[in-house]
Every structure is written in structure tokens, then in C-alpha cells.
GUFI-634234 format. One record per residue (C-alpha): residue number from 1; residue in three letters; x, y, z. Coordinates in nm, 4 decimals, padded with zeros to 6 digits. Layout:
BEGIN
(rec NUM 'ALA' (X Y Z)) ...
This chain:
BEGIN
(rec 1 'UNK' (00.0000 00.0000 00.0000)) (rec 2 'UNK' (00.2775 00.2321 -00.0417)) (rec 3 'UNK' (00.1634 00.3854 -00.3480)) (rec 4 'UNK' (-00.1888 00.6149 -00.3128)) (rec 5 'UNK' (-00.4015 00.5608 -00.5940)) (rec 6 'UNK' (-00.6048 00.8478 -00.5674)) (rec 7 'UNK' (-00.4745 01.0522 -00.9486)) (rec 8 'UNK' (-00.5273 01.4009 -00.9691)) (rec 9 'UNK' (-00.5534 01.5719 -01.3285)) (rec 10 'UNK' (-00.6440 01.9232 -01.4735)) (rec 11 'UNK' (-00.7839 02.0036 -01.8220)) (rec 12 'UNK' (-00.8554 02.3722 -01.8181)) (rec 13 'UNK' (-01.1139 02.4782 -01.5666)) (rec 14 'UNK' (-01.1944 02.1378 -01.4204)) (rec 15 'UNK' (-01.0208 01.8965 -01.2275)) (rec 16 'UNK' (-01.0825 01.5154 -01.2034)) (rec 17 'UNK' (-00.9502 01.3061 -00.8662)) (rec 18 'UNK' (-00.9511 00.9625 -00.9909)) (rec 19 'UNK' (-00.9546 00.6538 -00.7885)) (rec 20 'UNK' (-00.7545 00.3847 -00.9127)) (rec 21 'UNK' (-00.7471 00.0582 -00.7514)) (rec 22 'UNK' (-01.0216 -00.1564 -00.9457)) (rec 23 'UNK' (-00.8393 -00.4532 -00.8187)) (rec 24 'UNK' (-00.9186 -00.3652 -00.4271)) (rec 25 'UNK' (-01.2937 -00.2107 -00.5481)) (rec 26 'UNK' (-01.0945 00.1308 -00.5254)) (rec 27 'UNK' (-01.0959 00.0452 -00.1431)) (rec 28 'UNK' (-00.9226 00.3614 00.0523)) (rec 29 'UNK' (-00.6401 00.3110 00.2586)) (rec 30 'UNK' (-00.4790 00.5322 00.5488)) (rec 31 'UNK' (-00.2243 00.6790 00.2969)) (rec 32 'UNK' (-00.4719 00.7018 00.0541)) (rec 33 'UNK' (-00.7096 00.9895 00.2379)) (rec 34 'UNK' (-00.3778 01.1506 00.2950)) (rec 35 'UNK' (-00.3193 01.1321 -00.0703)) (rec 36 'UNK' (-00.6740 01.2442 -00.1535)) (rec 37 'UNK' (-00.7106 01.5176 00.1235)) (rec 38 'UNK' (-00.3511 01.6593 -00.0679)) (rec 39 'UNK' (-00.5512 01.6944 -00.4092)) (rec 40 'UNK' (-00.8133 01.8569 -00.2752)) (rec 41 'UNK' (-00.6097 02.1429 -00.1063)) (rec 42 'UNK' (-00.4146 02.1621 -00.4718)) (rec 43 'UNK' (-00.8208 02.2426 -00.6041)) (rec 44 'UNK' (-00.8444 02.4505 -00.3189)) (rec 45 'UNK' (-00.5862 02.6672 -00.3957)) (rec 46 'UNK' (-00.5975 02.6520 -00.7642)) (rec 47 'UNK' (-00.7921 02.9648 -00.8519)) (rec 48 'UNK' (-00.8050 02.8555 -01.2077)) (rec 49 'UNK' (-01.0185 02.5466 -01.1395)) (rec 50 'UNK' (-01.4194 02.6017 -01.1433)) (rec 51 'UNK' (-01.4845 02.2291 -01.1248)) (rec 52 'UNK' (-01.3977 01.8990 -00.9609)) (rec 53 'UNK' (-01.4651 01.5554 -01.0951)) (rec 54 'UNK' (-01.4729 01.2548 -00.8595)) (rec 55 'UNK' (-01.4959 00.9701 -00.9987)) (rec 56 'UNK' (-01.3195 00.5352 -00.9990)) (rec 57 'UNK' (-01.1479 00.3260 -01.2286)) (rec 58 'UNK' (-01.3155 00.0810 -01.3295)) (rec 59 'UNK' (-01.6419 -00.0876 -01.4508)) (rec 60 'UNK' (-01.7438 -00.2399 -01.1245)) (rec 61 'UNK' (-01.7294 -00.0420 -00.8094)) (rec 62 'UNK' (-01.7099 00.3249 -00.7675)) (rec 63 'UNK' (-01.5283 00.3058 -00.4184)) (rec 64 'UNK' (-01.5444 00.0583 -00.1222)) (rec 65 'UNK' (-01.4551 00.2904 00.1342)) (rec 66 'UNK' (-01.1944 00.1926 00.4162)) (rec 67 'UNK' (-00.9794 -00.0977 00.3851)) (rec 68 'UNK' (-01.1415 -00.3331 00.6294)) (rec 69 'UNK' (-00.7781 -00.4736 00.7177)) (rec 70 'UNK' (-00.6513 -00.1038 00.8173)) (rec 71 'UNK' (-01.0126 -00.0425 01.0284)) (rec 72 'UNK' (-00.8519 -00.3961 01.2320)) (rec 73 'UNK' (-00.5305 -00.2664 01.2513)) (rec 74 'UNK' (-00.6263 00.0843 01.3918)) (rec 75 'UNK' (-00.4584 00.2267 01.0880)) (rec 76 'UNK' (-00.8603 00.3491 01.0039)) (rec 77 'UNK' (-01.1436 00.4927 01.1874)) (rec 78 'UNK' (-01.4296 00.6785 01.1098)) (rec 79 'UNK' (-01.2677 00.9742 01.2621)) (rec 80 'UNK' (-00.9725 00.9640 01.0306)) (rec 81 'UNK' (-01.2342 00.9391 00.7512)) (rec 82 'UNK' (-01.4458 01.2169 00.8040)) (rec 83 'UNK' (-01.1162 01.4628 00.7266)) (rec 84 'UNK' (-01.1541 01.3384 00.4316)) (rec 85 'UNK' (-01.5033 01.4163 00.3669)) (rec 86 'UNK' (-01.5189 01.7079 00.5679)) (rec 87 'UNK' (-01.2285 01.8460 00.2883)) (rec 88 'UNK' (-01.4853 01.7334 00.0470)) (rec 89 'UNK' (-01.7877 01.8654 00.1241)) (rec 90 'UNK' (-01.5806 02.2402 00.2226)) (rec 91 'UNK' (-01.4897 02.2261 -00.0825)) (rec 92 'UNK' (-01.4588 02.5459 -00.2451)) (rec 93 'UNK' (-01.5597 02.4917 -00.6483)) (rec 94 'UNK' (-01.8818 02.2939 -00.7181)) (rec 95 'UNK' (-01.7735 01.9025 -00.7559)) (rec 96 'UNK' (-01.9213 01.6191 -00.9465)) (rec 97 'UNK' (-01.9414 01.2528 -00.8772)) (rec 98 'UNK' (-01.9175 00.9851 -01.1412)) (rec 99 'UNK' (-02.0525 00.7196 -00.9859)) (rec 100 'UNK' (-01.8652 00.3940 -01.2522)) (rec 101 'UNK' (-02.0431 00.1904 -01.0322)) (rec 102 'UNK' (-02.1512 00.0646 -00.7144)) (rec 103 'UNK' (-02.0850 00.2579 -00.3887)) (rec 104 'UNK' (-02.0053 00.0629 -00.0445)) (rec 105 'UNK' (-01.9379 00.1723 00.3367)) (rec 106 'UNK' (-01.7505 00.4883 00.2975)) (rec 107 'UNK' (-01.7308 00.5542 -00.0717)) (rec 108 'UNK' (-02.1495 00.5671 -00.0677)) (rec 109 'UNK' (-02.0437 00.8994 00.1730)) (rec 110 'UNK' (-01.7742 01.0405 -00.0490)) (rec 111 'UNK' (-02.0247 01.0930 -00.3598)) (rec 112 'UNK' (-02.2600 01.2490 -00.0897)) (rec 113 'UNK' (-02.0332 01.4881 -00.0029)) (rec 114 'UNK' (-02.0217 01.5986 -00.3611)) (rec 115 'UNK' (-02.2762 01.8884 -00.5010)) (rec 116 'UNK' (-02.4367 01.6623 -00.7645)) (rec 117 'UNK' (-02.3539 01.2200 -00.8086)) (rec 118 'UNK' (-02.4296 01.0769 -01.1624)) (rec 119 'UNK' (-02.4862 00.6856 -01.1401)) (rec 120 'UNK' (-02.5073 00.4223 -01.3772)) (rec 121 'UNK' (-02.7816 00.1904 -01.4645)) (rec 122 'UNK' (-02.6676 -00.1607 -01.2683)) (rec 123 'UNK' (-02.5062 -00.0063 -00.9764)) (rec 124 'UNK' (-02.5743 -00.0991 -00.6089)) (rec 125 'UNK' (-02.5365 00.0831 -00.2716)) (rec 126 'UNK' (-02.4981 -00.0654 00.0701)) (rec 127 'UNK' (-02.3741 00.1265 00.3763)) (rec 128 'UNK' (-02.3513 -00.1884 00.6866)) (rec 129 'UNK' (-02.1623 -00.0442 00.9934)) (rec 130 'UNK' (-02.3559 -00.2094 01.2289)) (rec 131 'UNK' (-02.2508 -00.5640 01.0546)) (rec 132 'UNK' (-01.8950 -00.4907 01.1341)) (rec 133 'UNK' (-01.9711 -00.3074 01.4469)) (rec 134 'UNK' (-01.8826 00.0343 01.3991)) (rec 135 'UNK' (-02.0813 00.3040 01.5079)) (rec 136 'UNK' (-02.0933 00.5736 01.1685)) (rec 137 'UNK' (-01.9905 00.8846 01.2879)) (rec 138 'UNK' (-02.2524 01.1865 01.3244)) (rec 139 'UNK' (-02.1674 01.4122 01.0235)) (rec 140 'UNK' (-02.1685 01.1350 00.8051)) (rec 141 'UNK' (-02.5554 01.0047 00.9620)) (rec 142 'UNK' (-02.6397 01.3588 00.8932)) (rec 143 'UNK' (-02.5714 01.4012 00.5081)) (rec 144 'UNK' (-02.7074 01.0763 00.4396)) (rec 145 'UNK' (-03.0753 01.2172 00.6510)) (rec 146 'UNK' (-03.0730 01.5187 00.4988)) (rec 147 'UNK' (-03.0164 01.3503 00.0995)) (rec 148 'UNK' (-03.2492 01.0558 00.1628)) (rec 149 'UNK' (-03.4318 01.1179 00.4587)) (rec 150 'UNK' (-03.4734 00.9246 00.7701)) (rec 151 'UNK' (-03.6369 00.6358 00.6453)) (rec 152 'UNK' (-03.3943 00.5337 00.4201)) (rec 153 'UNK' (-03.0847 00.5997 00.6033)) (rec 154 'UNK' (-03.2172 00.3611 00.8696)) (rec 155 'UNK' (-03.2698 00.1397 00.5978)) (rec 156 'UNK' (-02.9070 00.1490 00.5101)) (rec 157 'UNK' (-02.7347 00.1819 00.8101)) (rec 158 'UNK' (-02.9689 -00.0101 01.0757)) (rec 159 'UNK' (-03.1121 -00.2683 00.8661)) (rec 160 'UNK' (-02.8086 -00.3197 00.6375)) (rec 161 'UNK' (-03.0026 -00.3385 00.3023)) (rec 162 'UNK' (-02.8993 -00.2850 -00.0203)) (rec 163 'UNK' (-03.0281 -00.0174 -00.3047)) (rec 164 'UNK' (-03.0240 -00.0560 -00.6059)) (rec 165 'UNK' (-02.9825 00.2237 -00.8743)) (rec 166 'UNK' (-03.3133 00.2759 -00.9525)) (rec 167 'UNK' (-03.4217 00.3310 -00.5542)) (rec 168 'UNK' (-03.0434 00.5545 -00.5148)) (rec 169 'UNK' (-03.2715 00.7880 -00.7989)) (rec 170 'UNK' (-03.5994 00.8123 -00.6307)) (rec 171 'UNK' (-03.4391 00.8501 -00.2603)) (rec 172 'UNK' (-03.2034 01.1480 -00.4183)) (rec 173 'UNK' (-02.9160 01.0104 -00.3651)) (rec 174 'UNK' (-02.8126 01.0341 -00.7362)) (rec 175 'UNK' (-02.9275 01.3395 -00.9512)) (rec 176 'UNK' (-02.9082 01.1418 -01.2512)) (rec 177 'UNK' (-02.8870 00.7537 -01.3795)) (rec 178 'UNK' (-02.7396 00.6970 -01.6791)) (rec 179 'UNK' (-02.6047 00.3774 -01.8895)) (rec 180 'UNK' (-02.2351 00.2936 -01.8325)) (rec 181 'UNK' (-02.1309 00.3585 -02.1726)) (rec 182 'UNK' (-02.3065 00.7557 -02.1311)) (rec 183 'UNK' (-02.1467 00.8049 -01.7815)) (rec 184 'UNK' (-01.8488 00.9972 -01.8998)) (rec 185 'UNK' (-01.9879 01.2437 -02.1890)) (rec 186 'UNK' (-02.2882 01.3374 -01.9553)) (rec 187 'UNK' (-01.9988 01.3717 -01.6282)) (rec 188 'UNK' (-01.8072 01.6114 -01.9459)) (rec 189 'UNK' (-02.1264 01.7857 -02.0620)) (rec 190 'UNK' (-02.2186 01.9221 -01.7067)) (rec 191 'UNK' (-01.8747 01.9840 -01.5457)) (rec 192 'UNK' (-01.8306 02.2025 -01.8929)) (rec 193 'UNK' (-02.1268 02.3688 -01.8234)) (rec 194 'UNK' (-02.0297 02.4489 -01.4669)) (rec 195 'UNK' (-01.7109 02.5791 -01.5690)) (rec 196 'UNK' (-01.9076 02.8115 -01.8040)) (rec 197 'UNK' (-02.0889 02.9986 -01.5351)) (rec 198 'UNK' (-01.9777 03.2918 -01.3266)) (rec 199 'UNK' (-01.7359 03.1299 -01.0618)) (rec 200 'UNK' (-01.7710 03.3997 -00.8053)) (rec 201 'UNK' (-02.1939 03.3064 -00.8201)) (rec 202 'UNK' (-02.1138 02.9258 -00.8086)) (rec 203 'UNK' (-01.9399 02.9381 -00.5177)) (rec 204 'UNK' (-02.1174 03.1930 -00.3263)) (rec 205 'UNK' (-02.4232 03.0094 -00.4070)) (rec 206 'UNK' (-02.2471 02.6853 -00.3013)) (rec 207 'UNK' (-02.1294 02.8134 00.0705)) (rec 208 'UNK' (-02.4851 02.9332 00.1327)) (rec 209 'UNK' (-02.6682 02.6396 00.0289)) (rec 210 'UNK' (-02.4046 02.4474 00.2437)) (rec 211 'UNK' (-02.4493 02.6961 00.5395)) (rec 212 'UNK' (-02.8045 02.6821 00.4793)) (rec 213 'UNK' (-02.8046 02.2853 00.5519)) (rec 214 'UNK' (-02.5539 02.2784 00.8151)) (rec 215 'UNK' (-02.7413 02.5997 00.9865)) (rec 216 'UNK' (-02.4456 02.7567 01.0161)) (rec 217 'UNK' (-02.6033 03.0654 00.7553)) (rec 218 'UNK' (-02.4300 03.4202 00.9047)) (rec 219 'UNK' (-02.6337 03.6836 00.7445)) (rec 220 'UNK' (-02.3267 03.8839 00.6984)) (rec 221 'UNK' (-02.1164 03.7008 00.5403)) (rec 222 'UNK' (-02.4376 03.6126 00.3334)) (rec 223 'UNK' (-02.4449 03.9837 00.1997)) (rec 224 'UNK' (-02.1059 03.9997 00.1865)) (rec 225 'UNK' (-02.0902 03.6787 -00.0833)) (rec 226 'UNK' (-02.3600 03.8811 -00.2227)) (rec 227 'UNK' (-02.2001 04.2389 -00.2392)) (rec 228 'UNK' (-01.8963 04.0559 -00.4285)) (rec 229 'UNK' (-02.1101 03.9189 -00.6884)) (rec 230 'UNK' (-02.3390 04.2361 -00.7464)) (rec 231 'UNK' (-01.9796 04.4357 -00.7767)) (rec 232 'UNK' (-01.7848 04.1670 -00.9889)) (rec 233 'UNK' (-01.6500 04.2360 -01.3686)) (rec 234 'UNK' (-01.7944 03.9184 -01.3998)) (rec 235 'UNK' (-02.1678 04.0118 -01.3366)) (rec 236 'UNK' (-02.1056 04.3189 -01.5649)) (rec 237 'UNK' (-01.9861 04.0201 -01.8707)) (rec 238 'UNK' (-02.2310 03.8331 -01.8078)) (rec 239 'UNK' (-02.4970 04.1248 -01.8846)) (rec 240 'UNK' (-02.3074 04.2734 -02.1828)) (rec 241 'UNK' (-02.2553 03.9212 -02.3330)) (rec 242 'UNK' (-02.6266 03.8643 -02.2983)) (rec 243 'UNK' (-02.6666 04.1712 -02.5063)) (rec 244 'UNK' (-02.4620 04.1147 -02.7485)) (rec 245 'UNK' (-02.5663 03.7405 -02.8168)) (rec 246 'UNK' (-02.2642 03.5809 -02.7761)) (rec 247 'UNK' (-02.0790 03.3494 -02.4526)) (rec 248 'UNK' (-01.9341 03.5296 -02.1566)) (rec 249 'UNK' (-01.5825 03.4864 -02.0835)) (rec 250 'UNK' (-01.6039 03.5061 -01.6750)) (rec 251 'UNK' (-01.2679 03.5714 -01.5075)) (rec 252 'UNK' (-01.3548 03.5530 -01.1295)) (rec 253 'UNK' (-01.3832 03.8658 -01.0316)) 
């Protein structure tokens, strides 16, 4: 395990973090969050980048979560995890999951923590602490209620069942469900269009929403993202481009 698999690549205004151990169900080790939580402070401080991808290698399993042998060993916990997708969810730029296929244990979290999860038609989800006797930690019990509800979070995490793709649509949990072979043009088509809006708006829009859900929402700093965006060059592009019919070119500020 002393190579992380988690790739990072980026192709203009959108990054991809790639996991890439098909072999081990792109299973997570210790060194591997450490790994991942590096390429998402590279994002972070990439002002260039609109748009992250998340997304596995693969054709079976999008990500397993924890490697069950490192959770024995002590190497894991759930507390090591959630810096992981605590750094996701903060994220700054709007991110995208791929979903190449099923989701287990911790992955199923990591696509939650992402602003919209694209899945594909034969995938599965199952989220089973109680079967291995772990207790999931708080934060992650709380994305999963407020995606799926109640209901169904009991469903996964009390009464260890299974959903399949169809039920990971209606629940909420995935935005969209499309066939394997579609996964990556529709993943291209709407991190493109992402990338195309005003970044200062996405994100501002982003931290509120995410305030808004974690009730952290400070009415100042509300007005403030606000302010920015009524002041940018960018809003003033966006209007002239409208009036002159063709694409704005946005520059972040």
C-alpha cells in the first residue's frame, strides 16, 4: 500500500480526482485519504479550477470505502475518515461525482459529499456499519438524513439493506442515472457547463446552500458573498454578453 491511488488531473477549468485501484474495489487506505485530502487542497488553492470531478477506475465499483484490514489494525477509523469528507464537502468549487459503479461503506459517503452524483444503470449501494460493528460517525448520519431522509438511512445503516440504482434515484441520492457507456460524456457535458458559469456566483451560491443545511447561515457574510457578486467584472460580462448574443468569458472577479 505504499503507493496512493487516488490521481489528480487538470484540463482547463476542471479537475478530475480519480480513484484507481479496481483490483481492491478502489478500497481507501490510510495513505490514501492523505493522498486524496492533498488533491483537494491543490483544487483549493488553484484559482483557475471552477470544477472537480470525482470519480473510480473501473467498470465495477465506484469506491469501497476503508480498507477493512486497516479499520482492524487501527490504521482506520471513522474519525480519520471524516477529514476526508469534511475536505470534500468544504470544498470550495462545485464538484461532481461519477458514480462507474456501485458505492459501499464509505465511498457511498464520499459521492454524498459531492454537489451533484451521476450513477449508472446496474449499480448498487450498501452502507452496513452495524454488521462490522462500527458506530458511523454523526456528520456522516447527517448528510445521508438530509439527501435521503430518515427512512432510508435507517434502511441502510440499521437494517443493512442494499439499493439498487433505480431506488439511489428516487431517494435522491443520485441526480441522474445513466447507462455505463453515457457516464463519462454526460460527467463532461455538465462539469463544462459548470465551468461556463460565473465562478464567483457558483461558489457563493455553493457556501450558502451548504451553510443553509448545516445551519451555520451568518447573514453577513451572506451579503457579503452577495455584495462581491453584485460588484464583480464578472456580473457586468455576463450582462453585456447577454446583449450582445454571444458566450461570456467570466474571469472571477
Amino acid at each position: 500500500m505504499s503507493n496512493p491511488h487516488p490521481r489528480l488531473s487538470v484540463d482547463g477549468h476542471v479537475a478530475r480526482i480519480v480513484l484507481d485501484r479496481p483490483e481492491l474495489h478502489n478500497a481507501l487506505g490510510a495513505d490514501d485519504l492523505t493522498a486524496f485530502r492533498a488533491h483537494l487542497a491543490t483544487v483549493q488553492a488553484d484559482e483557475t479550477v471552477r470544477v472537480l470531478v470525482v470519480t473510480g477506475s473501473g467498470d465495477s465499483t465506484f469506491c469501497s470505502g476503508a480498507l477493512l484490514d486497516q479499520i482492524a489494525s487501527g490504521e482506520m477509523s471513522g474519525r480519520i475518515f471524516e477529514t476526508l469528507t469534511a475536505d470534500l464537502a468544504g470544498s470550495r468549487v462545485p464538484t461532481v461525482c461519477a458514480l462507474n459503479g456501485s458505492a459501499y461503506g464509505g465511498g457511498a459517503e464520499i459521492a454524498l459529499c459531492c454537489d451533484f452524483r451521476i450513477g449508472v444503470q446496474g449499480s448498487r449501494m450498501a452502507v452496513p456499519p452495524a454488521r462490522l460493528g462500527i458506530c458511523y460517525p454523526a456528520s456522516g448520519l447527517k448528510r445521508f438524513v438530509d439527501a435521503i431522509g430518515l427512512s432510508a438511512t435507517r434502511r441502510l445503516m440499521m437494517a443493512g439493506e442494499e439499493l439498487h440504482a433505480e431506488e439511489m434515484l428516487a431517494t435522491g441520492y443520485l441526480d441522474r442515472l445513466v447507462p455505463p457507456e453515457e457516464l463519462a460524456a454526460v460527467t463532461d457535458e455538465l462539469a463544462g457547463r459548470l465551468a461556463g458559469f460565473a465562478p464567483l456566483a457558483m461558489q457563493a451560491m455553493k457556501r450558502i446552500l451548504r451553510d443553509i443545511t448545516t445551519g451555520a447561515l451568518d447573514d453577513v457574510e451572506v451579503e457579503r458573498l452577495v455584495r462581491r457578486c453584485e460588484t464583480s467584472d464578472d456580473l457586468k460580462e455576463g450582462l453585456l454578453a447577454r446583449r450582445e448574443g454571444r458566450a461570456p468569458e467570466f474571469r472571477g472577479r
